[in-house]
N, C-alpha and C positions, 0 to 999 in steps of 0.2 A: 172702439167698442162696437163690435157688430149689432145690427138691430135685424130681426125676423119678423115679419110679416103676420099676422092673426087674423081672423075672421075680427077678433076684436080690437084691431088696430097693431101698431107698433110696439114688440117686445124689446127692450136692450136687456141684454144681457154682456155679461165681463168677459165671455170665451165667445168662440164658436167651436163646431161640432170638432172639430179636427184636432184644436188646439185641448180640447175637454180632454179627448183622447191620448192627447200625445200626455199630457200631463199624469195621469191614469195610470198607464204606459212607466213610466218611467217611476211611480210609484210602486208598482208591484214591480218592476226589476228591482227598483231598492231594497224591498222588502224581502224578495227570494235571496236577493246578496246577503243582507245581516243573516237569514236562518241558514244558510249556507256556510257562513264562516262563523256562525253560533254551533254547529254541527261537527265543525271539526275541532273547536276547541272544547267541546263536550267530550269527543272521543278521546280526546287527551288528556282529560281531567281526570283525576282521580278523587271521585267526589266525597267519596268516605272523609277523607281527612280536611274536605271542604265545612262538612255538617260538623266535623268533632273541631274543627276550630278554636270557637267560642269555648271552649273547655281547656283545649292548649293553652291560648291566650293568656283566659285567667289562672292557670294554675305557672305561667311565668313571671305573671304580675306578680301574683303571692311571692312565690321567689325573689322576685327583685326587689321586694318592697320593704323595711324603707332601704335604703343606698346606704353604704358602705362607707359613712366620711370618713371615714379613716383612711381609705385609699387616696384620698385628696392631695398628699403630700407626694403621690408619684404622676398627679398629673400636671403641676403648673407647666415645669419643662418643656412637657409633650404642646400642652397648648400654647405657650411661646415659639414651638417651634411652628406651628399650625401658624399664627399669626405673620412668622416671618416668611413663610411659604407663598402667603396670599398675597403681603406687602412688596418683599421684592420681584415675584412673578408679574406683580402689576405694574413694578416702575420697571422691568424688563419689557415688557410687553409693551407699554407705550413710548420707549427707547426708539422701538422697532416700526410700531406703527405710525408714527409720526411720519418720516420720508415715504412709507407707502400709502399713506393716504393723499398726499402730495403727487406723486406718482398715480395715484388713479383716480383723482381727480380732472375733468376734464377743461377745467381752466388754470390749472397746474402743472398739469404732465406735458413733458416735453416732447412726449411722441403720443398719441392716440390711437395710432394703426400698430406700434410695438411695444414700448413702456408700459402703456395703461392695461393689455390684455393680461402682461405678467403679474402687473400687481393686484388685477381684481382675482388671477388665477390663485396667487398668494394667500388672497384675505380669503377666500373660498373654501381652501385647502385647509386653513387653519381652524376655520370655523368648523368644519363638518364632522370631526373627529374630536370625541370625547376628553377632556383631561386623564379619563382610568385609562383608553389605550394608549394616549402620549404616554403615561407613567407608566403604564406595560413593557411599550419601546424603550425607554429610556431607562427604564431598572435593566432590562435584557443588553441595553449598550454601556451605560456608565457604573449601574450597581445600585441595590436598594440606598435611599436616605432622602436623608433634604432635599440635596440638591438636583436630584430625579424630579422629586415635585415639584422646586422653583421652575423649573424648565419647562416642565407640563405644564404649570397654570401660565407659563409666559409665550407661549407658543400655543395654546390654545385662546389667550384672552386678545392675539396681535390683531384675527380676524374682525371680531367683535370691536376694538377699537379702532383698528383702522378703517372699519366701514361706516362706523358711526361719527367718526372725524371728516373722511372725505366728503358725507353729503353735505356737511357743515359747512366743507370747504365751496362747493358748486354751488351753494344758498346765499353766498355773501355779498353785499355792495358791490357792483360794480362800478359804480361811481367815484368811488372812495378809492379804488386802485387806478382807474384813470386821472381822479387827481394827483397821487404819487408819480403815478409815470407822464403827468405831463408835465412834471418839475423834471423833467430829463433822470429820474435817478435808474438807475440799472434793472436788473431782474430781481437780482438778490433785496436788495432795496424798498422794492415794490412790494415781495414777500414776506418783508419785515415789518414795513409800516403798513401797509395797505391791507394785507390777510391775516399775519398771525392775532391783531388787536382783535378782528371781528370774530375772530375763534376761539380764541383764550376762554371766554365762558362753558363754552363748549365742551371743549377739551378740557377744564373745570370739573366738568360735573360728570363726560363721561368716565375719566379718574372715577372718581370716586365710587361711582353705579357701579364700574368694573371691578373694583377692588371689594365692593362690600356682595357681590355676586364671589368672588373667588373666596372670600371666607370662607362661604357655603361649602366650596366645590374641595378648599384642601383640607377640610375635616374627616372627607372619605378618603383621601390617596394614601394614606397610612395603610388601608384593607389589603394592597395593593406591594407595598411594601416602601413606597414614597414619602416616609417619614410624618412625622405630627401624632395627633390625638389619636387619630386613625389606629395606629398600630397598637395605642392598650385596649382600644374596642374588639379589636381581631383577638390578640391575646385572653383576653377579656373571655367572646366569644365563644372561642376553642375551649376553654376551660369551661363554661357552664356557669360562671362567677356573674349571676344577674345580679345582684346589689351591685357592684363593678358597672357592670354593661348600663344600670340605670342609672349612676352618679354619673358617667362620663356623658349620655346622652342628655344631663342636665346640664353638664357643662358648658356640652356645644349647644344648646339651646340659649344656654346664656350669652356663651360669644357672639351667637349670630345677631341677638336682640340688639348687644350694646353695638355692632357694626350696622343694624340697620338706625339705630339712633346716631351715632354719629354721623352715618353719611347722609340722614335726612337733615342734619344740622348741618351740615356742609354743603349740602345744595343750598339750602336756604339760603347762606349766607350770600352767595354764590349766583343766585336768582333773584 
């Protein structure tokens, strides 16, 4: 903390002059930044239908309001399908992720200069691209349905769980695996009794967090043409059927509640 000098003695102060400045400095560049990029998404807006909104809005609600139970009878299907999309994308997904987290772990991996760059390049890859474009790619390679979506939520969810496994894995006892391997047992051995016990919770609960996260994510891939609930909201949509559009959005609200109550009961158990 600088102190300056006075006729009346010693001032401290929390800057000095330079630092006042620099700070200042970097305040108003901030500030020119946001009206800069406030300026060009002004010029893109089209603000009329910004102020009539509120008017759009409620004259959909009215529309939608109440929902359509009648249509209920053509959604269980879709939502079973939704479910199984989320389910086995997520026991796909950590099929996969299991050996590369393994692999890019740095007291696991068998190479560190070659193995480990592939499979952090893996979980990387996997993670940064959305389920809607995986199921873009994969309706353009295999064909709309299901099984487009199984793929996409399991190849998007591999990164997410492989990397949240790996740190698990570089976080564990080491004590505990130099006890196993000073019983003379193998590699294989030491990763059996010495690792996988201390990670089992782990890998527990990232399950779960994954799988109650992909609920969320395969209720949209129907939009898309990757099968579920998805596909009567689109249908839905396109027609202007908002009783429709507002029963199905109740539905997946429901799903998603009782999957975040399950999976907080299952961590629990679990923690």
């Amino acid at each position: 903390m600088p102190v300056i000098e006075s006729s009346e003695g010693p001032v401290w102060r929390l800057r000095n002059r330079n630092e006042t400045l620099t700070r200042w400095f970097v305040w108003l560049l901030g500030i020119a930044i946001f009206l800069w990029c406030w300026q060009q998404i002004s010029d893109a807006t089209t603000w009329f239908f910004v102020w009539d909104a509120p008017n759009i809005a409620g004259d959909i609600l009215g529309r939608a309001t109440p929902p359509r139970w009648s249509y209920m009878d053509n959604l269980w299907w879709p939502i079973w399908d939704t479910l199984n999309i989320a389910t086995l994308g997520t026991i796909g997904a950590l099929i996969l992720a299991v050996p590369i987290a393994f692999l890019a772990a740095r007291n696991t991996t068998p190479s560190t200069l070659f193995i480990r760059p592939i499979a952090l390049l893996i979980i990387v890859a996997t993670r940064s691209i959305n389920s809607l474009i995986w199921a873009l790619l994969l309706i353009a390679i295999i064909g709309p349905g299901v099984f487009a979506g199984i793929i996409a939520i399991a190849i998007r969810s591999i990164g997410f769980c492989a990397k949240l496994l790996y740190e698990a894995i570089e976080e564990i006892d080491q004590s505990q695996v130099e006890a196993v391997t000073a019983t003379g047992a193998s590699r294989w051995q030491v990763m059996v009794y010495g690792i996988v016990p201390q990670i089992m919770p782990a890998f527990a609960g990232i399950a779960v967090f994954r799988w109650d996260i992909n609920i969320r994510e395969s209720t949209v891939l129907g939009l898309v043409g990757a099968g579920g609930i998805g596909l009567q909201l689109q249908a839905s949509l396109n027609t202007l059927a908002w009783p429709q559009v507002s029963l199905i959005l109740l539905v997946i609200l429901a799903a998603v509640v009782i999957s975040e109550w399950v999976s907080a009961k299952v961590r629990g158990a679990i923690i």
